[in-house]
N, C-alpha and C positions, 0 to 999 in steps of 0.2 A: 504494500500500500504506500503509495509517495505520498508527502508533505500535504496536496492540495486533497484529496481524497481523503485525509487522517483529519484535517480543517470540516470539512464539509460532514464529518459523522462527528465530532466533537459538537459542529453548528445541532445536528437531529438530535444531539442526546442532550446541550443544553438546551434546546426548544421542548422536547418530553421531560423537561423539569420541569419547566415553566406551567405547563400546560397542568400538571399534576400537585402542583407546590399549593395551591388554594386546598385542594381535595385535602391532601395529607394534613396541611395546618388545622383544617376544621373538622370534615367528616369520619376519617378513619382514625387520625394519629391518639385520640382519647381511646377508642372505640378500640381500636389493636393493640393498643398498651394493657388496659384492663383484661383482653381475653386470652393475650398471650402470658401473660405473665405468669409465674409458677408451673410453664405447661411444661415447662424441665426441672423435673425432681426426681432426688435421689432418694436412697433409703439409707436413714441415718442407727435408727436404735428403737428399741421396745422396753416404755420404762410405765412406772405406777401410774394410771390414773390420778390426776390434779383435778380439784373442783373449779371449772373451768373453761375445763381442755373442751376442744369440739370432740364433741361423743361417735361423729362419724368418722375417727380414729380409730374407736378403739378395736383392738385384733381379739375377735370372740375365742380363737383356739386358744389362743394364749391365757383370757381371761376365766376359760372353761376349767385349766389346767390347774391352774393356783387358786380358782376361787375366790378372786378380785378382781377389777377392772385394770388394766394395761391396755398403754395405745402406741399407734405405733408413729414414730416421729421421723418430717422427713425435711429436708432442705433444702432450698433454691439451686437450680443448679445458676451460674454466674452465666455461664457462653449460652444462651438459649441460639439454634441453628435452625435456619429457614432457609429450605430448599424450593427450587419451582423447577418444575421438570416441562418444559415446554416443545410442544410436538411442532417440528418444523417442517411437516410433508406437506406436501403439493396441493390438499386442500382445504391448507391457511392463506392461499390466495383468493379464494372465492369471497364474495363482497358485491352489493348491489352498489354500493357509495362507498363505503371505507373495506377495505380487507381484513380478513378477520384478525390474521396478524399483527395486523398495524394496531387494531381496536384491542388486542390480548397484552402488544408492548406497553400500551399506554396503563393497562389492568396492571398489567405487572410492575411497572414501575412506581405506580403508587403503592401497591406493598410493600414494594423494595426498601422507598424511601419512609413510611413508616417503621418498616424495621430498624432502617438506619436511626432514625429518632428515638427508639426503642435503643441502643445499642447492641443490637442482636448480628451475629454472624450471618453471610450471605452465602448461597452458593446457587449453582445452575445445573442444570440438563440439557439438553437440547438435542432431542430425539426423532428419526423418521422411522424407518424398520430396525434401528439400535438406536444406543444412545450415540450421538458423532462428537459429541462435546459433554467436557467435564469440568465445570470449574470449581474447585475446591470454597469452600467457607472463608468467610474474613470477614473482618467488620471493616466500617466507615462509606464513607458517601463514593470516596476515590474507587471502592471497589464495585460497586452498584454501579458507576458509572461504568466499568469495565465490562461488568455484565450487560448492560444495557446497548453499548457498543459492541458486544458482541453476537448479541441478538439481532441488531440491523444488519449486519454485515456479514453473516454467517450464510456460505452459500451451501443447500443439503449436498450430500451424494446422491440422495435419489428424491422420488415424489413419493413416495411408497409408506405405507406408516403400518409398523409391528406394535402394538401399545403391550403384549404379554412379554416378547424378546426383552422389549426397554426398561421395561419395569424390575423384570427378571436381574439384568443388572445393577440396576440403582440399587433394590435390594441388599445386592452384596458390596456395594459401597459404602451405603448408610450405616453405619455401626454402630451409633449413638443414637438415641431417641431424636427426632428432629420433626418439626412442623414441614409437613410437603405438600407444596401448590400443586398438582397438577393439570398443567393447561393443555387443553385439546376439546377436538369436536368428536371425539373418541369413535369415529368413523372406522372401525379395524377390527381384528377376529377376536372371541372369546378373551378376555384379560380377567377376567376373576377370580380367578386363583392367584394369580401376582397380585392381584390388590388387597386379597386377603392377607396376605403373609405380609406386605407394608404395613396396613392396618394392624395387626396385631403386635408392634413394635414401635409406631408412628403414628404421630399427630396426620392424618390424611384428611386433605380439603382438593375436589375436583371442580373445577371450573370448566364449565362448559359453553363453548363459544360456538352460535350458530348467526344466522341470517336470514331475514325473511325471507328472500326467494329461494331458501332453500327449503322452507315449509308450502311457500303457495308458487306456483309456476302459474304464470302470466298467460292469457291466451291471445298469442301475438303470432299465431299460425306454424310453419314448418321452421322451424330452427336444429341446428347441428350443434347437440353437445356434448363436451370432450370432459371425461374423468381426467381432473387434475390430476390424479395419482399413476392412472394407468395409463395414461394418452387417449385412451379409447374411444372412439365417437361415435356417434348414434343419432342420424336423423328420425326427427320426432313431431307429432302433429298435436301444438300444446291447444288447437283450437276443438280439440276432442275432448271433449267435457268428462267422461268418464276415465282418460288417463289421467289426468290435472287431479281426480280425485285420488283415483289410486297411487298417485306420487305423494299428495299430500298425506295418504294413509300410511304407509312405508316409512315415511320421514317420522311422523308423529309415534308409529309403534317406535321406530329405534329409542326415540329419547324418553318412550315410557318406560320402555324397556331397562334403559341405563339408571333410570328413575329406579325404579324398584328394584335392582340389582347392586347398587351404592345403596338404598333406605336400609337392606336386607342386612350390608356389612357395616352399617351402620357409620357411614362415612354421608360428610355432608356434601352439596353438591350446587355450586351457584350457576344459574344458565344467565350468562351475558350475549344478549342481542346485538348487533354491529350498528344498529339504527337506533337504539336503546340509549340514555344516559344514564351511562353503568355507576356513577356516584351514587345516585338513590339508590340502585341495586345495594352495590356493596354495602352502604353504610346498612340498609335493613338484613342483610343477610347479618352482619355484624352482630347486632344486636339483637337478633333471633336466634344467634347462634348460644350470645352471652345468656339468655334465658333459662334455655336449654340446660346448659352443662354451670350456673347456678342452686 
């Protein structure tokens, strides 16, 4: 990358601060502070019951045992790490107005930069049918910015997206508890079993990014469309009322489908529209989340 190419991604990723810096100051940076906080604990010791202590502490084996109340006590962990695994195949260019991509960096970079407020470690993924990038954890803004930069300018190996392969190695990456974004239109074969085995080690949050024309097809006659992912193309007559439906039916089973297969492993799951102003989103997801796990 020369001088003027290194200028001109420095300009998009000081422009996606900008664009994000309101969001972070007001709607998420309270809202992500209070929800993440404590979600890295250790286990420290098992000592007597104190009149006091929260009762949702105490360890019943323990207390079964001796015939007193004993609870169990645990501590902050200091480096809390937030990962975001972000699917880079071939159809995060799809977009009636904004590309979903573009609409996921902007997503992501507001966490990022909450985290950064937070003091929390950073790190990345960035996956099509593997993971193709790894960027280790760090704190401060200098390295969010690294990440952010190299989210614009990351070009894939393929258009193709394995979500079970990716995950499969994050898995054996992650080896500390750690909060994982994952971003994607989760467009790809079976992955529930990899996401089980996250989940049961990891804070797991899925973000799901779609676009309207990919729920309603337009009836604007014979058009040729081509899978981002596969090249594939297929002339089609959108002015035939019963395929319009059956596309929108397909499209709606998938993301019911993802819907109650995340509800099941009990992972949360926010859907960001590209035409949507995902601020409201996120801060209610936010705070439905904090309800929740209250």
């Amino acid at each position: 990358m020369d001088i003027e190419e290194s200028k001109e991604i420095l300009k998009k990723v000081k422009k996606i601060e900008i664009t994000t810096r309101k969001l972070v100051d007001g709607l998420i940076s309270g809202s992500y502070h209070s929800l993440f906080k404590g979600q890295g604990i250790e286990f420290s010791e098992i000592r007597e019951y104190i009149p006091g202590d929260d009762v949702r502490a105490i360890d019943w084996n323990v207390t079964a045992r001796y015939q007193k109340p004993y609870i169990k006590e645990f501590i902050e962990e200091r480096d809390l790490r937030v990962y975001f695994a972000f699917d880079v195949s071939g159809s995060g260019n799809f977009g009636r107005i904004i590309p979903k991509k573009r609409a996921a960096i902007e997503l992501v970079a507001s966490l990022m930069f909450s985290a950064v407020r937070n003091n929390d470690n950073l790190g990345a993924f960035l996956f099509t049918n593997e993971v193709e990038s790894f960027i280790p954890a760090r704190k401060g803004k200098k390295h969010a910015m690294k990440i952010l930069s190299k989210l614009l300018t990351h070009k894939p190996k393929t258009k193709e997206t394995d979500i079970a392969k990716s995950l499969q190695k994050i898995s054996k990456i992650l080896k500390r508890k750690t909060v994982l974004f994952i971003i994607s239109d989760f467009f790809s074969d079976d992955f529930v079993k990899e996401l089980k085995v996250l989940k049961n080690k990891h804070d797991v949050i899925a973000i799901n990014l779609s676009d309207p024309r990919e729920k309603e097809m337009p009836d604007v006659g014979l058009i040729e469309l081509e899978d981002e992912e596969t090249g594939e193309q297929l002339l089609v007559d959108t002015s035939n009322e019963e395929f319009r439906k059956n596309y929108s039916k397909i499209l709606t089973a998938h993301e019911n489908k993802l819907k109650k297969q995340l509800r099941k492993l009990n992972i949360d799951m926010l859907t960001i529209e590209t035409e949507t102003d995902y601020t409201v989103l996120l801060k209610r997801f936010f705070d439905i989340r904090k309800k929740v796990r209250t």
